[in-house]
C-alpha positions in Angstrom: -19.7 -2.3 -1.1 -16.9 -4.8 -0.6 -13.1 -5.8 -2.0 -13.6 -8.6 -4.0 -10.2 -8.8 -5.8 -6.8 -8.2 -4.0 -3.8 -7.8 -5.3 -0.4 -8.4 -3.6 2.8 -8.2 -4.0 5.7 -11.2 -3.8 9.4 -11.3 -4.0 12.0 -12.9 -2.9 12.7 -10.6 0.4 12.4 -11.9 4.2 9.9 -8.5 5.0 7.3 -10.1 2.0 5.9 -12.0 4.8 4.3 -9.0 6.3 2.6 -7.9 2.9 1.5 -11.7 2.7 0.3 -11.4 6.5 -1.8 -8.6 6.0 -3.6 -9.3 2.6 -4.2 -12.6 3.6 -6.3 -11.6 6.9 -8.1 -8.7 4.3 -9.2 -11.4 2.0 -10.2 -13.8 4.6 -12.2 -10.9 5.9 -13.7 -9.9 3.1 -14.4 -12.9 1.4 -12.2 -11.9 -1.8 -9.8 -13.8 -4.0 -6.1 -12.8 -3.1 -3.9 -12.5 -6.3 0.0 -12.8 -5.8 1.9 -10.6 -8.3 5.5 -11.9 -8.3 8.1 -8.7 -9.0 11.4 -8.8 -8.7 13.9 -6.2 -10.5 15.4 -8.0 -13.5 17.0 -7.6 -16.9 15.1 -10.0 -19.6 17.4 -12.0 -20.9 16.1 -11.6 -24.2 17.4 -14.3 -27.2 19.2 -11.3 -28.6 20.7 -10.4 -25.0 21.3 -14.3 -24.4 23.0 -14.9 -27.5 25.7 -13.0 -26.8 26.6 -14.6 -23.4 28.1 -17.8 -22.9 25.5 -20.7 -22.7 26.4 -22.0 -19.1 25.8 -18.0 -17.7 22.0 -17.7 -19.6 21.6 -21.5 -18.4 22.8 -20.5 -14.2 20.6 -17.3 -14.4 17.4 -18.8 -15.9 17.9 -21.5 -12.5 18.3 -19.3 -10.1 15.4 -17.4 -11.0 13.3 -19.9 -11.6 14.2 -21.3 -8.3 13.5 -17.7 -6.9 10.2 -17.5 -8.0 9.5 -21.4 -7.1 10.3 -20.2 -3.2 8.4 -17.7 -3.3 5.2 -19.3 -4.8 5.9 -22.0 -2.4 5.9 -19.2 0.5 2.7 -18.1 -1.0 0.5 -20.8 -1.2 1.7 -22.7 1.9 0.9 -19.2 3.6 -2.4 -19.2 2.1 -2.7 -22.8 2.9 -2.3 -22.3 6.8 -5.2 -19.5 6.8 -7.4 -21.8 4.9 -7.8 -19.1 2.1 -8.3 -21.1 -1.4 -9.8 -18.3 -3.2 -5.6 -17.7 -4.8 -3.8 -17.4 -8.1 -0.4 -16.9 -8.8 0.6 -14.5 -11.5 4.3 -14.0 -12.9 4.6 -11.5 -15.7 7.4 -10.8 -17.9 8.7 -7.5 -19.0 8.9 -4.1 -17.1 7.9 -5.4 -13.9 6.8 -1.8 -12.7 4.6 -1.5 -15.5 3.5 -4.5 -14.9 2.9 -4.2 -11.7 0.8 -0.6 -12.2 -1.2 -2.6 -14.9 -2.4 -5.8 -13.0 -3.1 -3.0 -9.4 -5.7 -1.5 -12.3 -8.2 -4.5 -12.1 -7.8 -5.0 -8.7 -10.0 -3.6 -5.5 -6.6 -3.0 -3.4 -3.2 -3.7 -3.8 -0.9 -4.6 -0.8 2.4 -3.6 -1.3 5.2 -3.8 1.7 7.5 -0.4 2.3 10.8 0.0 0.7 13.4 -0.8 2.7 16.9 1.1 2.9 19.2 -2.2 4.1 17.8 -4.0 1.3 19.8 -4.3 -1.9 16.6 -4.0 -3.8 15.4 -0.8 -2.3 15.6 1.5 -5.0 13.4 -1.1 -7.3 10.8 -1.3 -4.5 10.9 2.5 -3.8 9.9 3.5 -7.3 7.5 0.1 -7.4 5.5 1.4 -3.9 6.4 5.1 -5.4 4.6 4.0 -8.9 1.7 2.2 -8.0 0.2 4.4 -5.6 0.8 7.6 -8.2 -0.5 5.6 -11.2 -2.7 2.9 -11.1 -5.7 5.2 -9.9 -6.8 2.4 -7.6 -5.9 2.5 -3.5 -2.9 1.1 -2.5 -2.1 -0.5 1.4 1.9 -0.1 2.1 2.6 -2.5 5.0 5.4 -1.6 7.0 8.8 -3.7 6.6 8.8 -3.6 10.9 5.9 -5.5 10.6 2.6 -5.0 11.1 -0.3 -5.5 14.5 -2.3 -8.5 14.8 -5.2 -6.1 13.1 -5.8 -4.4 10.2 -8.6 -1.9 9.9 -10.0 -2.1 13.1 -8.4 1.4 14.3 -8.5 3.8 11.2 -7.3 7.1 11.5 -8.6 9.1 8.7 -6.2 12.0 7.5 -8.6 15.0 6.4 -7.6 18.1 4.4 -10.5 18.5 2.4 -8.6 17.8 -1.1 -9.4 15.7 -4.1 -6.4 13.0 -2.7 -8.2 12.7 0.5 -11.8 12.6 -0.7 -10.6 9.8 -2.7 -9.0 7.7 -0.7 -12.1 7.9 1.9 -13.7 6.5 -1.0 -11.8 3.9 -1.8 -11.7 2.8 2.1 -15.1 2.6 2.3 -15.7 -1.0 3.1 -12.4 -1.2 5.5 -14.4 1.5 7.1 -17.2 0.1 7.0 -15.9 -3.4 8.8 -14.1 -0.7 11.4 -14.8 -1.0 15.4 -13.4 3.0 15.7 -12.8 5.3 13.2 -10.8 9.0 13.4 -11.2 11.8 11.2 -7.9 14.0 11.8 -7.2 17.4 10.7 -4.3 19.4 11.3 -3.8 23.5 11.3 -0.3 24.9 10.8 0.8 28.4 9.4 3.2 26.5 6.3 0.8 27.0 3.8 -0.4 23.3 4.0 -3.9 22.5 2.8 -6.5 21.8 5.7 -10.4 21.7 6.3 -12.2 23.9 7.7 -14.8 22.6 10.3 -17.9 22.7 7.6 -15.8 20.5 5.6 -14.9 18.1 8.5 -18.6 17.9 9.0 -19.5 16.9 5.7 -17.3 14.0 5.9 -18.5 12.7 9.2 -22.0 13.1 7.8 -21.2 11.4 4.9 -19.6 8.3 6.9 -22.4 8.6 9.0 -24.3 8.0 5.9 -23.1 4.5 4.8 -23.5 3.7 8.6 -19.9 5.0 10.3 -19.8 7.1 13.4 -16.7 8.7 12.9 -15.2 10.8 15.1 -13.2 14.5 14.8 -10.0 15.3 16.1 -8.5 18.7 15.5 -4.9 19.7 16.0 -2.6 22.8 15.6 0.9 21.6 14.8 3.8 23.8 14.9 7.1 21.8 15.9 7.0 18.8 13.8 6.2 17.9 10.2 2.6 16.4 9.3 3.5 13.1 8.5 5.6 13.0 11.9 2.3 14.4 13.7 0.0 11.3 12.0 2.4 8.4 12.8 2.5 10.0 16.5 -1.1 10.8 16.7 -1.8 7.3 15.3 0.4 5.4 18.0 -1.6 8.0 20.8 -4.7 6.3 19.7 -3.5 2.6 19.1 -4.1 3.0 15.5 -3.5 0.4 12.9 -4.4 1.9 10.0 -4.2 5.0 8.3 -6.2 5.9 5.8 -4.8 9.5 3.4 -4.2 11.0 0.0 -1.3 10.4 -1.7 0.3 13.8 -3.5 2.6 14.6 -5.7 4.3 17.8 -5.9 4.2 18.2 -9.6 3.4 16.5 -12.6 6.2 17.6 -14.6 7.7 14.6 -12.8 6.4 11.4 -12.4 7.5 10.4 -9.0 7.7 13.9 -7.1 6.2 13.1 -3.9 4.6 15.4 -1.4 6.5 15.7 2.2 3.6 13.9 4.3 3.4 11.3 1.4 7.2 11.0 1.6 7.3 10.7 5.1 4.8 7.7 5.6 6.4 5.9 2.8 9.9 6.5 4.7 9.0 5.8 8.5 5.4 4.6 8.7 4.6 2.0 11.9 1.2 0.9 10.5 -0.5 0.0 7.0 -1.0 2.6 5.0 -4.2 2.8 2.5 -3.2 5.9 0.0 -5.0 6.8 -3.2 -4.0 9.7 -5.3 
């Protein structure tokens, strides 16, 4: 089992770079042809739309964002360049770029996506991309944080466990980063708040079944009573000098398309290391 096909995202913010970092050492590692997906939020300027606007407006727009997505291509393939990685492409899609971007992660082994950030003018656009992608496109999805990420990716995992669908899947889905890993964690948490967790049978099965494709995971078991889950992984995670997590990604509801659960929430919000979430 291996990632073959990566998938990430480009745009035109400084923090891309870490995204780019990341993906680029995964497909080096792995062998695999790293896609760029260029996303930026945008209204079309459709000949209806451009029509009505004077000619010198449609023709400034249609440079600068040509120019835009030149840099960034640019950034892309010079980066890939350096790393000796020629196994590229560059992809620039019109239309709804969120749909777009849920539709390209769904032939794709992983998609690498950087986390919103809140002092970006953009944020909202990349909150409801990140949001989107890892709800919808039913394949994993690794959110780098904008802080930047650690020299390594994948070496450290720390497996969140609670026994659910989410979880199982996204253990799945990180199989081969697993697989490549020098020390893996499976975590699970007890609180009285109702929250889902695993009992030790459960627990078990997983380690046995890691231990089955060749990964000797180990189990670490915490109550946690004065702080919220998510806060508990990212702290737990820096305990153990881990740089990556690996969890489910939840939804509170489907009434609602993007009504995410409080640990998913909280990574997506104030996460120090990658984050590989499936849902």
């Amino acid at each position: 089992m291996s990632l073959k096909t990566l998938l990430v995202h480009v745009n035109d913010n400084p923090q891309c770079q870490q995204q780019l970092d990341v993906a680029i050492r995964l497909a080096l590692d792995f062998g695999a042809k790293l896609v760029a997906i260029y996303l930026v939020p945008r209204i079309e300027l459709t000949p209806s739309v451009a029509a009505l606007l004077p000619q010198d407006f449609v023709a400034r727009r249609l440079e600068e964002t040509g120019a835009a997505q030149g840099q960034a291509e640019q950034l892309f393939r010079q980066a890939a360049q350096v790393a000796n990685l020629t196994a590229i492409e560059w992809r620039a899609p019109s239309g709804d770029p969120v749909a777009a971007a849920v539709a390209h992660a769904r032939c794709a082994d992983l998609t690498v996506i950087g986390q919103p950030d809140i002092d970006q003018p953009d944020f909202h656009f990349l909150e409801e991309l990140a949001q989107t992608v890892a709800l919808s496109a039913g394949r994993p999805t690794l959110i780098t944080p904008y802080a930047g990420a650690s020299r390594s990716t994948g070496e450290r995992v720390l497996v969140a466990w609670d026994g659910g669908r989410e979880a199982s899947r996204a253990v799945g889905d990180a199989l081969p980063i697993l697989a490549r890993a020098k020390d893996v964690t499976i975590t699970t948490i007890h609180r009285d708040e109702g929250e889902r967790i695993a009992d030790e049978a459960a627990t078990r099965r997983l380690a046995d079944y890691l231990q089955s494709h060749g990964i000797d995971a180990k189990v670490d078991h915490s109550s946690v009573e004065d702080i919220s889950v998510g806060e508990w992984l990212l702290s737990r995670s820096a305990d153990l000098g881990i740089d990556l997590i690996v969890m489910g990604a939840y939804a509170h509801t489907r009434l609602r398309e993007l009504v995410l659960g409080g640990v998913t929430r909280t990574m997506l919000q104030s996460m120090t290391v990658p984050v590989l979430m499936s849902h």
